[in-house]
N, C-alpha and C positions, 0 to 999 in steps of 0.2 A: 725563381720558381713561379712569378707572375707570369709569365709568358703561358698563355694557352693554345699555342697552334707546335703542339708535341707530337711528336709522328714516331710511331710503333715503332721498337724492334725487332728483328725478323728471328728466324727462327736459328741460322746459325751465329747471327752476334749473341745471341740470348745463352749459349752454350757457351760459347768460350769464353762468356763473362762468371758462368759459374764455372767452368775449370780453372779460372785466373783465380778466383776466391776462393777456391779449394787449395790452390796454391799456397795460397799467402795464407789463406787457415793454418794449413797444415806445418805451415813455417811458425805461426803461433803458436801453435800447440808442442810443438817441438823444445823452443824455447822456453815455454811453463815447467815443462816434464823434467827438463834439465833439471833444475836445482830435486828435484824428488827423486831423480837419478843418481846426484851424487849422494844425496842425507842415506837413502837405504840401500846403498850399494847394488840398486837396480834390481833387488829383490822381492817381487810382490804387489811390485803395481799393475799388470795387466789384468791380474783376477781381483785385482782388489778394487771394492762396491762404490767406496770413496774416492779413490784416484777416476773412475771413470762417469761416476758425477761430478767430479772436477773439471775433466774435459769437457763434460756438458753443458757446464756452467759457463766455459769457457768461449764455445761455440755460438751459446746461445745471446752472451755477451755483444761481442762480434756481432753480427746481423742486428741486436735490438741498436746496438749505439748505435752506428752506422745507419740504418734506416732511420731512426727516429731524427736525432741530429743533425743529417745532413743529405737524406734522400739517395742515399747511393753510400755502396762499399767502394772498397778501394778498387777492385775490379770494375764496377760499374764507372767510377770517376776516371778512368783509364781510357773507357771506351764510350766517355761524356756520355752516358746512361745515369737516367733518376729513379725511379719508383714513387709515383705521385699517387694519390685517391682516385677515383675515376671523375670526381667533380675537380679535381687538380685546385681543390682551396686550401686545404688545411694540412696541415701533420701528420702523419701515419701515428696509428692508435698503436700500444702495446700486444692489444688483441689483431692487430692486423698483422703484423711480424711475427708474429707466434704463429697465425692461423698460415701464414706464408711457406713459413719455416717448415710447421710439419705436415701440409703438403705437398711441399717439396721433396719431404723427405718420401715419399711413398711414390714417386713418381709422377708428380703434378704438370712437369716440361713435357709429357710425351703427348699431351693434349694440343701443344705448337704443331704437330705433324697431321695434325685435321684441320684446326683450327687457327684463327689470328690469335687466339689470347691461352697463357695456359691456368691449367686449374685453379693455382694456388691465388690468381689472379683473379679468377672469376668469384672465388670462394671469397678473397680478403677484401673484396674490391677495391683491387689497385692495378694497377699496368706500369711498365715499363717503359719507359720512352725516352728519344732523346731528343 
């Protein structure tokens, strides 16, 4: 992560890094759900308050460890992509993954299609690079 001559990614590797981490999400979350599949005989988890803060907890997991830890998810490390600061010195804060996270969730990528950089990026200041 010392190396500072990092060069952007563009706007379609930026997508299919998060359909690859939707992927493997959604393969996590699958595997949690199991065992609360078998205990309540698949009875009442989709409206229920708790099981879907669990997913959230789950999700949100995901993204912090991965970012904090080791600057890329498993999608990002696939397609040798990081997520550094904009100054590329230090760690990504707690609040930068979060502020990433639910940017993202609102549509933060569709800013790549004007732009070099997208929202959640400009908001958390960080970028994507490989």
């Amino acid at each position: 992560m010392k190396n500072k001559n990092y060069k952007n990614i563009g706007f379609t590797k930026n997508i299919i890094i998060c359909i690859y981490d939707l992927l493997l999400l959604f393969s996590i979350l699958f595997f949690f759900t199991l065992p609360l599949m078998i205990f309540s005989d698949g009875e009442g988890i989709g409206k229920n308050i708790f099981y879907q803060l669990y997913l959230l907890f789950i999700i949100i997991t995901y993204y912090l460890w991965f970012w904090i830890k080791h600057n890329q998810t498993l999608g990002m490390k696939s397609w040798k992509s990081y997520i550094v600061n904009k100054d590329n010195e230090k760690k990504l804060s707690i609040k930068q993954c979060l502020l990433r996270m639910l940017i993202a969730l609102i549509g933060g990528h569709l800013f790549l299609l004007f732009r070099k950089e997208s929202l959640q990026d400009i908001i958390s200041k960080t970028k994507l690079v490989k």
